[in-house]
C-alpha positions in Angstrom: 19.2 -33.9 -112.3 16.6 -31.7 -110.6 16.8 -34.2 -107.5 20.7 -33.5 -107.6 20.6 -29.9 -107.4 17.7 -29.3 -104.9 20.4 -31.8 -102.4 23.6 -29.7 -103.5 21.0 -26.5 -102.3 20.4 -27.9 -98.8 23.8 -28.6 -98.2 25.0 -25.2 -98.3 26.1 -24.2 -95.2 24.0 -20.9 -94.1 23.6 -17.9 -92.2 21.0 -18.1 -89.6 18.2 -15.6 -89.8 17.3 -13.2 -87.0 15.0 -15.1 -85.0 17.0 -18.1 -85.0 19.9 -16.7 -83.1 20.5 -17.2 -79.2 19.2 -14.4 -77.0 22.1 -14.3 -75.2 24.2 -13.8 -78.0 22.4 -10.6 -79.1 22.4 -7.3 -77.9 20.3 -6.0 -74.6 18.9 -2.5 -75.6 16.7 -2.0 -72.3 19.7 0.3 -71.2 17.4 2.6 -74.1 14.3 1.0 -74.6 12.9 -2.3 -73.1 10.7 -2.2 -75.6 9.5 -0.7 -79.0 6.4 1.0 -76.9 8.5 2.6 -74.7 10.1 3.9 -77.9 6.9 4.9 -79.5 6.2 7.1 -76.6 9.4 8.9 -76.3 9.0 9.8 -79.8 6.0 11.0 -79.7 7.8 13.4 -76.7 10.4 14.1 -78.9 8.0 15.3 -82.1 6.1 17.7 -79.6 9.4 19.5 -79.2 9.3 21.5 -82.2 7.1 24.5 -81.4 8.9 24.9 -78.3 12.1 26.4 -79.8 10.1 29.2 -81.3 9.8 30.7 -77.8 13.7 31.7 -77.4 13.8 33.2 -81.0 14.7 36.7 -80.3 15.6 36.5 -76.9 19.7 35.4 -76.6 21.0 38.2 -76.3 18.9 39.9 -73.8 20.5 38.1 -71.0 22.6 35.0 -69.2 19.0 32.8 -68.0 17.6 34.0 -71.2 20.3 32.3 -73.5 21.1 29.1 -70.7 17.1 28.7 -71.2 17.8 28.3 -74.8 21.1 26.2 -74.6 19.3 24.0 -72.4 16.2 23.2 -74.1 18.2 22.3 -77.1 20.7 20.0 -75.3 17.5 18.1 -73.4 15.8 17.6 -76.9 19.2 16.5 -78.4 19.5 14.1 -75.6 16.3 12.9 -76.1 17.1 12.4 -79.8 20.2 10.2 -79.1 18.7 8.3 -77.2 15.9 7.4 -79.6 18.2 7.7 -82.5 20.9 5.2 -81.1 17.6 2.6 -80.1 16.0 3.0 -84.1 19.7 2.7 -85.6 20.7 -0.3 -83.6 17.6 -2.2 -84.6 17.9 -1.6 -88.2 21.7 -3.0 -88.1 20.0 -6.4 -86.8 18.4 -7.2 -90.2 18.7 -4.6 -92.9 15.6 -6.1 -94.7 13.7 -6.0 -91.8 11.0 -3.2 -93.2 9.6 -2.0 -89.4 12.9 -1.7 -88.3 13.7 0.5 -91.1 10.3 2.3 -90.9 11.0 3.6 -87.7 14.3 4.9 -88.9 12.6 7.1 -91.2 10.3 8.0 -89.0 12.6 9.2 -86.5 14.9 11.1 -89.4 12.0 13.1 -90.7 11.3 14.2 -86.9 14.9 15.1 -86.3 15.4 16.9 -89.6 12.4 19.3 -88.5 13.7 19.6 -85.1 17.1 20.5 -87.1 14.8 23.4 -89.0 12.9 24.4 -85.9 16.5 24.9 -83.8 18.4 26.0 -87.5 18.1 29.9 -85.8 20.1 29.4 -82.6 23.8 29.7 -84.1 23.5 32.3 -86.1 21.0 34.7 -83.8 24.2 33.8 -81.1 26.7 34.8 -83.8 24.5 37.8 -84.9 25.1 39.2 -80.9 27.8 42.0 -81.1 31.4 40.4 -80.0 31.3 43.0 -76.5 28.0 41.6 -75.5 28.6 37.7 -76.4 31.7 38.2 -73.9 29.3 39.8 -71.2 27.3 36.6 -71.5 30.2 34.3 -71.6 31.5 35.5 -68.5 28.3 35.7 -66.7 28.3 32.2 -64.2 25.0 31.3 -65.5 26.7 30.2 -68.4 29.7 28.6 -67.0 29.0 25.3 -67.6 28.4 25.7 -72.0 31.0 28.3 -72.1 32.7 25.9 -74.4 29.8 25.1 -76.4 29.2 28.8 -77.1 32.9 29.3 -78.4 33.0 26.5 -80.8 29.6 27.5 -81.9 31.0 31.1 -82.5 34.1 29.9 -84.1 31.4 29.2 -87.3 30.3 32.6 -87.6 32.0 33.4 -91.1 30.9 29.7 -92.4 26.9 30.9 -91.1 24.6 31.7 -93.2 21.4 33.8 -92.8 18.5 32.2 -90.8 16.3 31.2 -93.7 19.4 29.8 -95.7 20.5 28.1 -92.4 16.3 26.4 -92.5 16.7 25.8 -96.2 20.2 23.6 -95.2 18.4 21.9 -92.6 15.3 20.9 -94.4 17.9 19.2 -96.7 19.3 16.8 -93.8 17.3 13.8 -94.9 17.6 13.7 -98.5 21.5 14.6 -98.3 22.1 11.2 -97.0 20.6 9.3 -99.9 23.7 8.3 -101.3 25.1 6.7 -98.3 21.6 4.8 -97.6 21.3 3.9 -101.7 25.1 2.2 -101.1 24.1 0.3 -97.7 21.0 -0.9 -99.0 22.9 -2.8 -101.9 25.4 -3.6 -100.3 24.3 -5.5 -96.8 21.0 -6.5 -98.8 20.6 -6.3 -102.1 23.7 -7.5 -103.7 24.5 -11.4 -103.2 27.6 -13.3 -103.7 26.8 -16.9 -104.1 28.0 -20.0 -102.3 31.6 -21.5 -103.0 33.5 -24.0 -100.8 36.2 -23.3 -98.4 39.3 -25.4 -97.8 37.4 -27.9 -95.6 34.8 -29.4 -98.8 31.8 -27.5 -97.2 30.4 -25.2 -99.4 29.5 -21.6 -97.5 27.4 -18.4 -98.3 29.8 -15.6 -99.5 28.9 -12.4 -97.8 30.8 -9.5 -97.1 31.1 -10.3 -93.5 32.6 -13.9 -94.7 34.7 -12.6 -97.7 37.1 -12.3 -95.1 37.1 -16.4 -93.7 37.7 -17.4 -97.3 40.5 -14.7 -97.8 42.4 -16.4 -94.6 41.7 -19.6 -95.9 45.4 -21.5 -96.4 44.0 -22.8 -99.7 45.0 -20.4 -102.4 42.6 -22.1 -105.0 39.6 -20.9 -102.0 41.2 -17.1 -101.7 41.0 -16.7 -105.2 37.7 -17.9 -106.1 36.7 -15.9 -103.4 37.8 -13.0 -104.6 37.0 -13.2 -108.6 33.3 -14.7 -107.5 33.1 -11.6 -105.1 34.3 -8.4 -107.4 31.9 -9.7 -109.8 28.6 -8.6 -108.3 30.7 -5.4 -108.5 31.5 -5.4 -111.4 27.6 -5.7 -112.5 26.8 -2.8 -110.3 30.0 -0.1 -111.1 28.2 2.2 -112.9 25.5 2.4 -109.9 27.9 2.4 -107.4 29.9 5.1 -109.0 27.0 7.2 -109.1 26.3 6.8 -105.5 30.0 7.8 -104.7 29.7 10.6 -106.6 26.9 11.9 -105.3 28.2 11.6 -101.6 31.4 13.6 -103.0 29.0 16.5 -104.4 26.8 16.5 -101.2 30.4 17.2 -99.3 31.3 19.8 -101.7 28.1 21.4 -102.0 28.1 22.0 -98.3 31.6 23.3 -97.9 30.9 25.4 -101.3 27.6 27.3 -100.2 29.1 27.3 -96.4 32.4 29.4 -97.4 35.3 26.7 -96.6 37.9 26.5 -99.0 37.0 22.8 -99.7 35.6 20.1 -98.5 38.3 18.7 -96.4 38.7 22.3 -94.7 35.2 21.9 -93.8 35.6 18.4 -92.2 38.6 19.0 -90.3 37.3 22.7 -88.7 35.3 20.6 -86.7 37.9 19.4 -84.4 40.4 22.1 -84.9 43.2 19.8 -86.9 45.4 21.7 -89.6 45.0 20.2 -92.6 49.0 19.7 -92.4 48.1 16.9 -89.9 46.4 15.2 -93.2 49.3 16.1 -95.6 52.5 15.1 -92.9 50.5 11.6 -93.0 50.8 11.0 -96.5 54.1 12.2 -96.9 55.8 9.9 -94.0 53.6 7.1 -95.4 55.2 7.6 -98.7 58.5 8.0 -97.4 58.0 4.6 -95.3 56.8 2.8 -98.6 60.0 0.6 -98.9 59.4 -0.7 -95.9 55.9 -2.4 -97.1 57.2 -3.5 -100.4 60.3 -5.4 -98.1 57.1 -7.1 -96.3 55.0 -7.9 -99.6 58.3 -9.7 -101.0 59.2 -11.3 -97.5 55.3 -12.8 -97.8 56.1 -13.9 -101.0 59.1 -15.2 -100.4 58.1 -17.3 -97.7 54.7 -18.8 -98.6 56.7 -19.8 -101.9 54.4 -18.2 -104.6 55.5 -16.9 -107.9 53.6 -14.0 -107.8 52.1 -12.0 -105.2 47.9 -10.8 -105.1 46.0 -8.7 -103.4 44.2 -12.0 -101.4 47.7 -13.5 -100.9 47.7 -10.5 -97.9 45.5 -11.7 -95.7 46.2 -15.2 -95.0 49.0 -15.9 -91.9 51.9 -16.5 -93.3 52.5 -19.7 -91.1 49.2 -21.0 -92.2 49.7 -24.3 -90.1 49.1 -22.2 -87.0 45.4 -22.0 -86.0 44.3 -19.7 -83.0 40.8 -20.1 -82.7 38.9 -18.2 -79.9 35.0 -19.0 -78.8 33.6 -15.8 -77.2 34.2 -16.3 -74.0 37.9 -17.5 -74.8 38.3 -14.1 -76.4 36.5 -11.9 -73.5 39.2 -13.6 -71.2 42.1 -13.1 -73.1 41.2 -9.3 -73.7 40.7 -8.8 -69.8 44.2 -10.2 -69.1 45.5 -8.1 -71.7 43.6 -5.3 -70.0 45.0 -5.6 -67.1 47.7 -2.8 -67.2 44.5 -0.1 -67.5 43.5 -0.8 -63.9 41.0 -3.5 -62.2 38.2 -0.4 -62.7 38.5 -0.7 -66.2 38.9 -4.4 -66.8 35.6 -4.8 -64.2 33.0 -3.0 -66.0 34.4 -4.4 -69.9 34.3 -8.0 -68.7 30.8 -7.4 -67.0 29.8 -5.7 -70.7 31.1 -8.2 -73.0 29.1 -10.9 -70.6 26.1 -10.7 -68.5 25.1 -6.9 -69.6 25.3 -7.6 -73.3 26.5 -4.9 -74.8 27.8 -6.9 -78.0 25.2 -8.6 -80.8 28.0 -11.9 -81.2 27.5 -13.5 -84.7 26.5 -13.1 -87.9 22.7 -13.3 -89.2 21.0 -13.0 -92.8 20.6 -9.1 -92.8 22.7 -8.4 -90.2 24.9 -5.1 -91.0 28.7 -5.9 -92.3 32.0 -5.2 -90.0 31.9 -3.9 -86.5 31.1 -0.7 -84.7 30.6 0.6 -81.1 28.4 3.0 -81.0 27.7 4.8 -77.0 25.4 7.4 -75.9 24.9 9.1 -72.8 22.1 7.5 -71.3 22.2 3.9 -73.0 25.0 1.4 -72.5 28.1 1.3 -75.3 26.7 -1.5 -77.5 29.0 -3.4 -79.9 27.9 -4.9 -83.1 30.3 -8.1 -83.7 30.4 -10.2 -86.7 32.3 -12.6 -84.5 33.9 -15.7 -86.4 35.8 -17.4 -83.9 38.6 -19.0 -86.3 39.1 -15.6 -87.2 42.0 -14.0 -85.0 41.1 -10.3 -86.4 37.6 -11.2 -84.9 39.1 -11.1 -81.1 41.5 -7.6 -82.1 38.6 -6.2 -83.6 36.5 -7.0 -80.5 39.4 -5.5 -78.4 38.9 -2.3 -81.2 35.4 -2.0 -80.3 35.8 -2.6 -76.9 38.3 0.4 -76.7 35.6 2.5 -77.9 32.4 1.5 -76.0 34.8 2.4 -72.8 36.1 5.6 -73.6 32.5 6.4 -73.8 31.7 4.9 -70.6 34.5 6.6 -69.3 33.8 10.0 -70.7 29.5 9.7 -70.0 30.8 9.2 -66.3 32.7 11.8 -65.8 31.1 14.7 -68.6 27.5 16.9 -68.8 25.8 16.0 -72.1 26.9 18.7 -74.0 30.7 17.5 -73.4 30.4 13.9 -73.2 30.5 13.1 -77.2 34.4 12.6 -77.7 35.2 13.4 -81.4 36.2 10.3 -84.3 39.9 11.6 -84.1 40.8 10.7 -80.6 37.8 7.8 -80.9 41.2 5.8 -83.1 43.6 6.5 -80.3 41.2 4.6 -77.2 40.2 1.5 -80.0 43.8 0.9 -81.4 45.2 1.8 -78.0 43.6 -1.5 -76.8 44.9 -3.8 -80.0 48.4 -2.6 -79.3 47.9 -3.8 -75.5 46.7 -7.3 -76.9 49.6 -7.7 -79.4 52.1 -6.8 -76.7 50.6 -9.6 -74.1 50.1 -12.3 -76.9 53.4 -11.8 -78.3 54.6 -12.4 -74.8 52.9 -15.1 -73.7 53.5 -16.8 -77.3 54.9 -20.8 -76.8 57.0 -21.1 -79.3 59.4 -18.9 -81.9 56.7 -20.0 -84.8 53.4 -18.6 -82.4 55.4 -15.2 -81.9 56.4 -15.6 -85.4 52.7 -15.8 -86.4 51.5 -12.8 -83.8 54.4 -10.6 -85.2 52.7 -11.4 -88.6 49.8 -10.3 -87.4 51.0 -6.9 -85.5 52.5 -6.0 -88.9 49.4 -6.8 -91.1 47.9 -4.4 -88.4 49.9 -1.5 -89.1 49.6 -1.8 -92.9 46.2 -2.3 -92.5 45.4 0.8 -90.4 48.0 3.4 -91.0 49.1 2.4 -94.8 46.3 0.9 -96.1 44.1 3.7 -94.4 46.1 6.6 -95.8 45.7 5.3 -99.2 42.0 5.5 -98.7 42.7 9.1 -97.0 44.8 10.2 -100.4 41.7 8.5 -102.7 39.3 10.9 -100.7 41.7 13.9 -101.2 42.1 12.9 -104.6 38.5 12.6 -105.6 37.3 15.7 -104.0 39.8 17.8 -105.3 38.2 16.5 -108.9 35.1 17.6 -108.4 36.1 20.9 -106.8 37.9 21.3 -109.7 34.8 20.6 -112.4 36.0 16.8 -113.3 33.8 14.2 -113.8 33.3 11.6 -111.3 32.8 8.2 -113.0 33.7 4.4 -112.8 36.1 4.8 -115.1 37.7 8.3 -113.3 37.4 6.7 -109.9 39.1 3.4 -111.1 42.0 5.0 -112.8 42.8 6.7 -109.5 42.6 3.7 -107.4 44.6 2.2 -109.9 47.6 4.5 -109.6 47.3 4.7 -105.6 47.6 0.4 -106.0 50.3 0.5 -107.8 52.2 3.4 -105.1 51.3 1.2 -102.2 51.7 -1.8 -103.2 54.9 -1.5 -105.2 56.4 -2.3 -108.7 56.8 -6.2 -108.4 52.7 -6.7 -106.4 50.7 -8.2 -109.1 47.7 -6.3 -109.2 44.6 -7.6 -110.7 42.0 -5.1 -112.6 38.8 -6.4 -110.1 41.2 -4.6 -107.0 40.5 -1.3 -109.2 36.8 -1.6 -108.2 37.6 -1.7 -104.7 36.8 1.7 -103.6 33.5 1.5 -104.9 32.7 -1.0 -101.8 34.8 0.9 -98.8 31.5 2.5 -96.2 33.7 5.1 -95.0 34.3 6.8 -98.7 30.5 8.3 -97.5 31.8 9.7 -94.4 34.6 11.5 -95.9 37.6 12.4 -94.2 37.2 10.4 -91.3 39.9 7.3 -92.3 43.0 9.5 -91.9 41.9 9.3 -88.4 42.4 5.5 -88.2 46.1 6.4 -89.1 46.7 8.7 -86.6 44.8 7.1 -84.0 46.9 4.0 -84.2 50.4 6.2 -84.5 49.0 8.0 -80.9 48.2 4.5 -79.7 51.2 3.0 -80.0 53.5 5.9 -78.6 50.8 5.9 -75.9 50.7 2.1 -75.2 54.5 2.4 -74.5 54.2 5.0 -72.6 51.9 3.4 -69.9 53.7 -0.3 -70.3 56.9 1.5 -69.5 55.5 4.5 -66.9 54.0 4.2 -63.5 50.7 5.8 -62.3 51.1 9.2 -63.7 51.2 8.0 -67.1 48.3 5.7 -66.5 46.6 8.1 -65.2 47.1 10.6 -67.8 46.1 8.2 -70.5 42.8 7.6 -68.3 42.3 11.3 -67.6 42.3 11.6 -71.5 39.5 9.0 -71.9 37.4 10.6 -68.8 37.7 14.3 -71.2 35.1 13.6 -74.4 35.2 16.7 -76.2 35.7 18.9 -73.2 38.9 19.8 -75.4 40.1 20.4 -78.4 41.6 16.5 -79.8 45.2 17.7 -80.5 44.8 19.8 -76.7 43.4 16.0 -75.1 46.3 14.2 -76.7 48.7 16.4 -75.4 47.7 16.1 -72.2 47.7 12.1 -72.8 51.6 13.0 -73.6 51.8 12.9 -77.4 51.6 16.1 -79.8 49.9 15.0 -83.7 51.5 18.3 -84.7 54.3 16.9 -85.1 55.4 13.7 -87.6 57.3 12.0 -85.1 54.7 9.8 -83.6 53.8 8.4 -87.4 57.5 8.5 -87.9 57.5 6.7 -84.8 55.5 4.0 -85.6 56.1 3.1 -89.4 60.1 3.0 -88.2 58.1 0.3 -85.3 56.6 -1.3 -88.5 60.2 -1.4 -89.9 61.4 -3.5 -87.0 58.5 -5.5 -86.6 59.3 -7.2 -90.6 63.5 -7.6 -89.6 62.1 -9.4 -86.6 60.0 -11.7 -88.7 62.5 -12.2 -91.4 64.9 -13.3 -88.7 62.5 -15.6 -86.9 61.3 -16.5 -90.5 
């Protein structure tokens, strides 16, 4: 018996550790470092830096080189910091248990919250200078080049506190992400999900980068098991996660609370300058578009002949005898041809980045940080972390999602200084989706056969609910949940699940059969501890697809007004480098736009269906 069970062990299929991947199929960081010593001896640069800013305390307001001294020395050490930041983040995303990795996170946190105390003055001594004199300075050419900076920086001045409370805030930098780091850890490390087999016999880790695989699998008896087997490490650890929600929901209230906003989400959406009606116009055309997703959710049902229809019944093709499977080079062609309508510049420097400059980390390892992410920086390359699958079709969209990203920083570290180079999360969507909607359009046209455009039409829609419905949902959870505890209420598992529950049963519609594990979904969703930052995945994608046709239908102007827009990082305001891309989010027409898009794309499939 023991015999039997140490040979069902070996056969598991599992996920390679670290050192046992390729080289080639992992990330190049000597665009930062080529080398942890070369780290090491920046940061020991960067930890000098602190006594330096005592020298410009006092001193702004007596004159333009004075204050440009000060602007500068800040933006040099913040450079610095990115740079060794990005380098120390990206390593610990490799393998989450990996302890030095982690080590030298910390290590460089603690530095950067005390160079966050030691620079804590410099807004609110600039704030402090009498409105006639700041408007000397500003006009003075010394300064012309952070005029910007020192407008959005003055735009704060009634959420400012006092110097010491401004220290007291930044000594509290470290610990206030706590929550966030508690939930990764048990997530990506701690928490495991057992084996099970997939539709092929082989019996397969379960991890949250493979949930999905078994969720796609064309085996309903697979999806299923996956799912129960899944939601119940979750359901073991609810009462912790709860508490680790919560606590990122206080930590956002508690700042907009001692700051002055009028809630949390004020406070998050100041920062780019977005009405909050932006937020609220979302969920009200999503609602208003709702019938439109229960037609879908029926139309799947209907079609893949089941009596009822689940929550892992969603993800799975609906013509699950089509397989498109992509290896990595496969998919790095198929996004260049796609590409192609963005200009040879453009598809040059991504096909030389998703190859022989490795920006991307491929596949998946023991460790290894769930999902996908781009993350650029001024002086290193745009690196992409990839949990790449290639029977996976998401795998190559999300890819072309990253991809999106990692060049609208290339684009916008090109073209901007430092201090204007950092595009914000809200136009961040509109570059990413922007590049899934060109894939769609050139797979759906290049499709074989009714049943392939069939299946890519499938896919387009899942798309849409995924990012604009599915994402609001999460966007009217966050409102939801913040409002409670602005309002006193408690914040528990139970509180959170009844909630979720009632947002389920509004999305998905009265004849979705919803089973209770789905209620502990948001306690597993990363972005819940970046608050009020999904919403932006909905309106990224609504810009992206009025934006898409615009340049698949235009000439060079329009081309060259959407590339214009990924040259301007934050050297505007997002709504002001939208317009000048040729859509206004002021306005509901371009979510109307594109949920009315979603509309046709499920009459098209019923009809090819």
């Amino acid at each position: 018996m023991a015999t039997s069970a140490k040979a069902a062990k070996k056969s598991v299929k599992k996920t390679k550790t670290r050192d046992q991947v390729a080289v080639e199929d992992t990330w190049d960081l000597s665009s930062l470092y080529p080398d942890n010593e070369a780290w090491e001896k920046d940061f020991a640069k960067l930890a000098k830096k602190e006594t330096g800013f005592e020298k410009f305390r006092g001193t702004l307001a007596s004159g333009a080189k004075e204050l440009l001294a000060c602007l500068k020395y800040n933006s040099d050490v913040d450079r610095l910091g990115e740079r060794l930041g990005v380098y120390a983040f990206l390593k610990t995303t490799e393998d989450q248990a990996n302890d030095e990795n982690q080590r030298r996170m910390g290590r460089f946190q603690a530095v950067a919250s005390k160079l966050g105390q030691a620079a804590s003055y410099i807004a609110p001594e600039i704030q402090a200078i009498p409105a006639k004199r700041l408007q000397e300075l500003m006009d003075d050419k010394v300064l012309k080049g952070y005029r910007l900076v020192l407008e959005r920086m003055t735009r704060y001045k009634k959420y400012t506190l006092s110097k010491k409370e401004e220290r007291i805030l930044a000594m509290q930098a470290e610990m206030s992400g706590a929550a966030s780091k508690a939930f990764r850890q048990l997530l990506d490390a701690d928490m495991k999900f057992g084996s099970l087999k997939n539709d092929k016999g082989e019996e397969c880790e379960l991890t949250n980068s493979t949930l999905m695989e078994f969720l796609q699998s064309p085996d309903r008896k697979v999806r299923k098991k996956a799912f129960e087997q899944y939601y119940q490490q979750f359901e073991g650890h609810e009462n912790t996660l709860a508490a680790t929600l919560s606590g990122s929901i206080q930590r956002d209230v508690y700042y907009a609370k001692v700051r002055g906003y009028e809630s949390a989400r004020h406070q998050a959406m100041y920062a780019d300058n977005i009405p909050e009606s932006v937020y609220d116009n979302l969920i009200d055309s999503v609602h208003n578009h709702l019938p439109a997703v229960y037609r879908y959710l029926e139309l799947r049902r209907r079609k893949m002949k089941l009596k009822d229809i689940r929550h892992y019944d969603t993800y799975v093709p609906i013509l699950n005898q089509i397989t498109k499977k992509h290896t990595w080079d496969e998919a790095v062609e198929v996004i260049q041809e796609a590409m192609i309508p963005l200009g040879p510049e453009y598809g040059e420097v991504l096909q030389k980045g998703l190859t022989k400059a490795r920006w991307c980390d491929r596949y998946p390892n023991a460790g290894k940080q769930s999902g996908a992410f781009s993350c650029g920086s001024f002086d290193g390359d745009p690196y992409i972390l990839m949990n790449f699958k290639p029977d996976v079709l998401d795998d190559v969209f999300t890819l072309a999602h990253e991809a999106g990203h990692s060049m609208h920083s290339y684009y916008s570290s090109k073209n901007q200084p430092y201090q204007y180079y950092d595009y914000t999360i809200f136009v961040a969507e509109v570059a990413s989706t922007f590049n899934e909607q060109l894939l769609s359009q050139y797979l759906q046209e290049n499709a074989t056969s009714d049943q392939e455009r069939a299946y890519l039409i499938n896919r387009d829609i899942d798309a849409i609910r995924g990012t604009i419905i599915r994402q609001t949902m999460f966007a009217e959870f966050e409102k939801i949940t913040h409002a409670m505890c602005e309002a006193g209420e408690p914040l528990t598992s139970k509180s959170f699940q009844e909630v979720y529950r009632g947002l389920l049963e509004r999305y998905f519609g009265p004849d979705f059969s919803l089973d209770p594990q789905l209620q502990l979904e948001c306690m597993r969703i990363p972005h819940f501890y970046r608050a009020f930052y999904v919403y932006k995945y909905a309106t990224g994608l609504s810009a992206a697809i009025a934006l898409s046709m615009r340049v698949l239908n235009g000439g060079k102007q329009e081309l060259e007004d959407y590339l214009t827009f990924l040259k301007g990082g934050c050297s505007k305001y997002p709504l002001d480098l939208l317009r000048g891309a040729g859509v206004d989010m002021e306005q509901p027409q371009p979510v109307d736009m594109a949920l009315s898009h979603f509309e046709s794309l499920v009459d098209q499939l019923n009809d090819l269906l």
